[in-house]
C-alpha positions in Angstrom: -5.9 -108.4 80.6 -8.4 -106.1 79.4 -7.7 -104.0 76.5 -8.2 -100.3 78.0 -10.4 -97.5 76.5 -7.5 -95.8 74.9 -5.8 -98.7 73.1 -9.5 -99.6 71.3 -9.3 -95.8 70.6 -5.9 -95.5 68.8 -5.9 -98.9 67.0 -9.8 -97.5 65.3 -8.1 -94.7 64.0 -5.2 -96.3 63.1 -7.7 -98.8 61.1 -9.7 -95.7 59.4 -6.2 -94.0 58.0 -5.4 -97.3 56.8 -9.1 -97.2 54.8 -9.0 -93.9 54.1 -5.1 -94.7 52.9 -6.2 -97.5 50.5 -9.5 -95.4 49.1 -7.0 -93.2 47.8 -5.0 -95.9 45.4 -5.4 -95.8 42.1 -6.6 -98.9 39.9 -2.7 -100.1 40.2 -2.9 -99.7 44.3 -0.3 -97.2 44.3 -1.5 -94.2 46.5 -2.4 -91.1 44.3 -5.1 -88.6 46.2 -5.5 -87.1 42.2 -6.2 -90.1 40.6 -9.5 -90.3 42.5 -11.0 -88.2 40.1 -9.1 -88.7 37.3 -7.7 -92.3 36.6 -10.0 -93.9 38.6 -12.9 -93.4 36.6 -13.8 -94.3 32.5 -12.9 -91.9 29.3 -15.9 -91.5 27.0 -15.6 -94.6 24.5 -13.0 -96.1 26.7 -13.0 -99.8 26.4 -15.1 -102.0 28.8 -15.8 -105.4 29.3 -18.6 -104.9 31.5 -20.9 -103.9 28.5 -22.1 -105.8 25.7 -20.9 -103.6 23.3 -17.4 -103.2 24.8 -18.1 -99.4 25.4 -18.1 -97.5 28.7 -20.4 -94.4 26.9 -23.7 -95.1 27.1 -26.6 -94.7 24.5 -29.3 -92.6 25.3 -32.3 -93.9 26.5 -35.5 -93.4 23.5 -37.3 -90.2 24.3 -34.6 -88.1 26.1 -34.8 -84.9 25.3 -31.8 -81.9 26.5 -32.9 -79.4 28.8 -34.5 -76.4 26.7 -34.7 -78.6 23.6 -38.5 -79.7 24.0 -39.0 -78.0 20.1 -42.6 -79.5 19.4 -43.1 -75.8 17.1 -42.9 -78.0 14.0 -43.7 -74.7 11.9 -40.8 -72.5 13.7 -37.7 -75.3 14.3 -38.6 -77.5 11.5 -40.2 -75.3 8.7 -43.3 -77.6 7.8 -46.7 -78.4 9.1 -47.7 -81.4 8.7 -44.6 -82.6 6.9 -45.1 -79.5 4.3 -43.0 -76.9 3.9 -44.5 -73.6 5.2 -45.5 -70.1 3.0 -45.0 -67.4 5.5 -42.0 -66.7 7.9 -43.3 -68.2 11.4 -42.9 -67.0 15.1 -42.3 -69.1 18.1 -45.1 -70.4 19.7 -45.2 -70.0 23.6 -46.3 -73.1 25.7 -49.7 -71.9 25.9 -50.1 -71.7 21.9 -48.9 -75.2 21.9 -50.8 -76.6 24.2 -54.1 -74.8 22.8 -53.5 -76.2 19.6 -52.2 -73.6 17.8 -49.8 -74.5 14.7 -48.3 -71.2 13.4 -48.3 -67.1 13.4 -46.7 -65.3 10.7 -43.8 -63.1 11.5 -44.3 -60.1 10.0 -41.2 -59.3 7.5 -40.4 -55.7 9.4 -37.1 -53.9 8.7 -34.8 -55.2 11.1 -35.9 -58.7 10.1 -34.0 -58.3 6.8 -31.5 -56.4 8.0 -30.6 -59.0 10.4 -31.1 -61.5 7.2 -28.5 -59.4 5.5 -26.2 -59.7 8.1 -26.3 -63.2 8.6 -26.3 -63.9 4.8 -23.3 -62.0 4.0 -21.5 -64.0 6.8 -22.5 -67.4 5.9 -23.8 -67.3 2.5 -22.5 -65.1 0.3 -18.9 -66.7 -0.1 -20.7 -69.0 -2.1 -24.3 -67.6 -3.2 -22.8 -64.0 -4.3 -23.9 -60.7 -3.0 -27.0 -61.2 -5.4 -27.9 -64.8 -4.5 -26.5 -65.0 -8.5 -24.5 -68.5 -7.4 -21.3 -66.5 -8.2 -19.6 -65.7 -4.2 -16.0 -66.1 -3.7 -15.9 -69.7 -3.1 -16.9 -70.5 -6.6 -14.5 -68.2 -8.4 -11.6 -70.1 -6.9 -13.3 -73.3 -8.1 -15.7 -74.6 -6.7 -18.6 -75.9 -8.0 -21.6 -73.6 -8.1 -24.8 -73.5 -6.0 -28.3 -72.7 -8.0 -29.0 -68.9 -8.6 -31.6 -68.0 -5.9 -33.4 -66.3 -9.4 -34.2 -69.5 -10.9 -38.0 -70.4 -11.3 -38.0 -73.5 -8.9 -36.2 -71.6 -6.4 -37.9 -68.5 -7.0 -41.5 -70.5 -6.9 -40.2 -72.8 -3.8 -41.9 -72.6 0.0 -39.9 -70.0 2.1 -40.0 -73.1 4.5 -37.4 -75.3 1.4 -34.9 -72.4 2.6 -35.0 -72.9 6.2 -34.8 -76.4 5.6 -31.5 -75.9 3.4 -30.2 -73.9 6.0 -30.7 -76.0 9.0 -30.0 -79.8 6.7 -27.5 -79.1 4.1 -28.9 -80.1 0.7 -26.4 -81.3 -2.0 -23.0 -80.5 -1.6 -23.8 -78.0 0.8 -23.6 -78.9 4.8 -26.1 -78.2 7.5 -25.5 -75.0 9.1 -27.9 -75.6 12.2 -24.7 -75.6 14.5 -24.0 -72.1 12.9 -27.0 -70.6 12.4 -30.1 -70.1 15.2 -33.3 -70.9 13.9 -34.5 -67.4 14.1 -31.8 -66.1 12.0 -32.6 -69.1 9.6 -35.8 -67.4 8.7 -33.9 -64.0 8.9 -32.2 -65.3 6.5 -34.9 -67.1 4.5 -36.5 -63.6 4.7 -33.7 -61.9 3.0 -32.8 -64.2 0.6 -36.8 -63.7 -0.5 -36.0 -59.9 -0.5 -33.2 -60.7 -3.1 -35.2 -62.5 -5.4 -37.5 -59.7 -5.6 -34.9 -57.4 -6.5 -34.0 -59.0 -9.5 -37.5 -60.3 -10.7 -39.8 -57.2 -9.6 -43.3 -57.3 -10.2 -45.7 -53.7 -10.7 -47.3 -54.5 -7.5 -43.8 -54.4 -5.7 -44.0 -50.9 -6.0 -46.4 -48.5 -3.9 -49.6 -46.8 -6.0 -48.3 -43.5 -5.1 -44.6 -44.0 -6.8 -46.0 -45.8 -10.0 -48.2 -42.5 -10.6 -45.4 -40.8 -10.7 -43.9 -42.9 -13.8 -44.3 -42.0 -17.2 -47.0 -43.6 -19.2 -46.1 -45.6 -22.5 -47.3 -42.6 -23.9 -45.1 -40.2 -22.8 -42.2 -42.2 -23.2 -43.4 -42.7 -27.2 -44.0 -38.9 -27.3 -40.6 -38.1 -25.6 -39.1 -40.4 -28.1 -40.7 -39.1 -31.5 -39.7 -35.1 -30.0 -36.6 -33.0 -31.2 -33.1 -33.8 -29.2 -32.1 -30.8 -27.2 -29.0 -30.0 -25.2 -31.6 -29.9 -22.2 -33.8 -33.6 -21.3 -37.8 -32.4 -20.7 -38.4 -35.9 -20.0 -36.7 -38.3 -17.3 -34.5 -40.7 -18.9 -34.3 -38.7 -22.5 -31.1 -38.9 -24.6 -29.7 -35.9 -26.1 -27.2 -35.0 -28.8 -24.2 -32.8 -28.6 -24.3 -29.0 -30.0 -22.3 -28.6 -32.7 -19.9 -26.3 -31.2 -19.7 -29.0 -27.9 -17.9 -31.6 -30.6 -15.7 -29.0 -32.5 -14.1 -28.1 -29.1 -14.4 -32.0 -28.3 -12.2 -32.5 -31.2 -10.4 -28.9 -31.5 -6.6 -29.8 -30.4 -4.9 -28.9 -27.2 -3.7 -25.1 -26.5 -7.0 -23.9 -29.4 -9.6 -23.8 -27.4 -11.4 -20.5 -26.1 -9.3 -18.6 -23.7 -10.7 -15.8 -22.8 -11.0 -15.1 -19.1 -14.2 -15.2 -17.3 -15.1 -12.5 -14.6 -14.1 -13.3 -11.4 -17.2 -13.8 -8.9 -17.2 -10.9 -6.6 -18.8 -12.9 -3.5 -17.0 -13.7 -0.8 -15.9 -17.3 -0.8 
């Protein structure tokens, strides 16, 4: 007897729900709808036999390179040219600098620059470096070892690029902070930290023509030694002596000074 339309029908579907039943099991064959996205596939570093190695995770293949990580600015991400450490803070290059050959433009060291270096430097450096970049931050007074005073010659004579380099590789006992730090703010940083060691190692070109005019000569500061004290400096930065009567009532005990009443100011307060 032929088999009608309708039986061939039912016992199809009855064959896919018996697929669709069995693409549902789990490595074990016991039915789980969940464990077709969970237990039926590999955990990173989840053993394998498949693989030579034994590993299901995969190395990557030589050459890959993450999406927005293309960073062929050697001067900007890695802080050299050439393999040497650059002189002058750097600015990203855009594609078409790249690709017309360009190798770095300075960043000029503006205001917000350092005060952006500051920020970051009193987040992640000063526990150790100090609020001066002396070596002496709050890491070291509980014990631990301390870092180089920014204020040193070799530091003070090294490449800005050594610092951006520090930053984004560790050096010594210290680790890299490129997880912590972007590279901009690396050279914010840098910047800063450049700032500091100016501050404690000035130079008379530091300060502008029209404020050094305004500073005494050697001159004047001879002459302002050699003069007469008086209760009242002439010259910036001149010591005086006391008056006489100043030390007696200095030294006079309590309840002998000069009492008498002064007259009362007659403006309205």
């Amino acid at each position: 007897m032929a088999m009608s339309t309708h039986v061939r029908r039912s016992l199809g579907a009855g064959a896919l729900c018996g697929l669709l039943f069995v693409g549902g099991c789990g490595r074990d064959g016991k039915f789980a709808p969940v464990d077709m996205w969970n237990r039926s596939r590999y955990k990173p570093y989840e053993p394998v036999g498949f693989f030579a190695d034994g590993s299901t995770s995969r190395p990557l293949v030589e050459g890959t390179v993450a999406r927005g990580q293309l960073r062929t600015d050697e001067a900007f991400y890695q802080g050299t040219i050439n393999g040497k450490y650059v002189t002058q803070i750097p600015r990203a290059l855009t594609r078409t600098q790249l690709d017309g050959g360009t190798t770095m433009v300075a960043q000029p060291v503006t205001r917000a620059l350092l005060e952006r270096g500051r920020e970051r430097y009193t987040v992640n450096c000063q526990p150790c470096h100090g609020l001066t970049g002396q070596g002496d931050g709050m890491i070291v007074k509980r014990g631990f070892a301390p870092p180089p005073s920014y204020h040193i010659t070799r530091l003070r004579q090294a490449p800005v690029g050594h610092f951006y380099d520090v930053i984004a590789n560790g050096y010594g006992a210290m680790y890299s902070y490129a997880a912590r730090v972007e590279p901009q703010d690396r050279w914010a940083i840098a910047a800063y930290i450049r700032a500091l060691q100016r501050s404690q190692n000035p130079q008379p070109g530091d300060m502008p023509a029209a404020e050094m005019q305004k500073l005494p000569t050697a001159e004047q500061v001879e002459k302002a030694a050699a003069a007469p004290k008086t209760n009242t400096p002439s010259t910036p930065g001149e010591v005086t002596t006391p008056h006489a009567s100043d030390k007696a009532n200095a030294e006079a005990p309590l309840g002998t000074l000069d009492k008498t009443p002064q007259k009362a100011d007659q403006g309205v307060h």
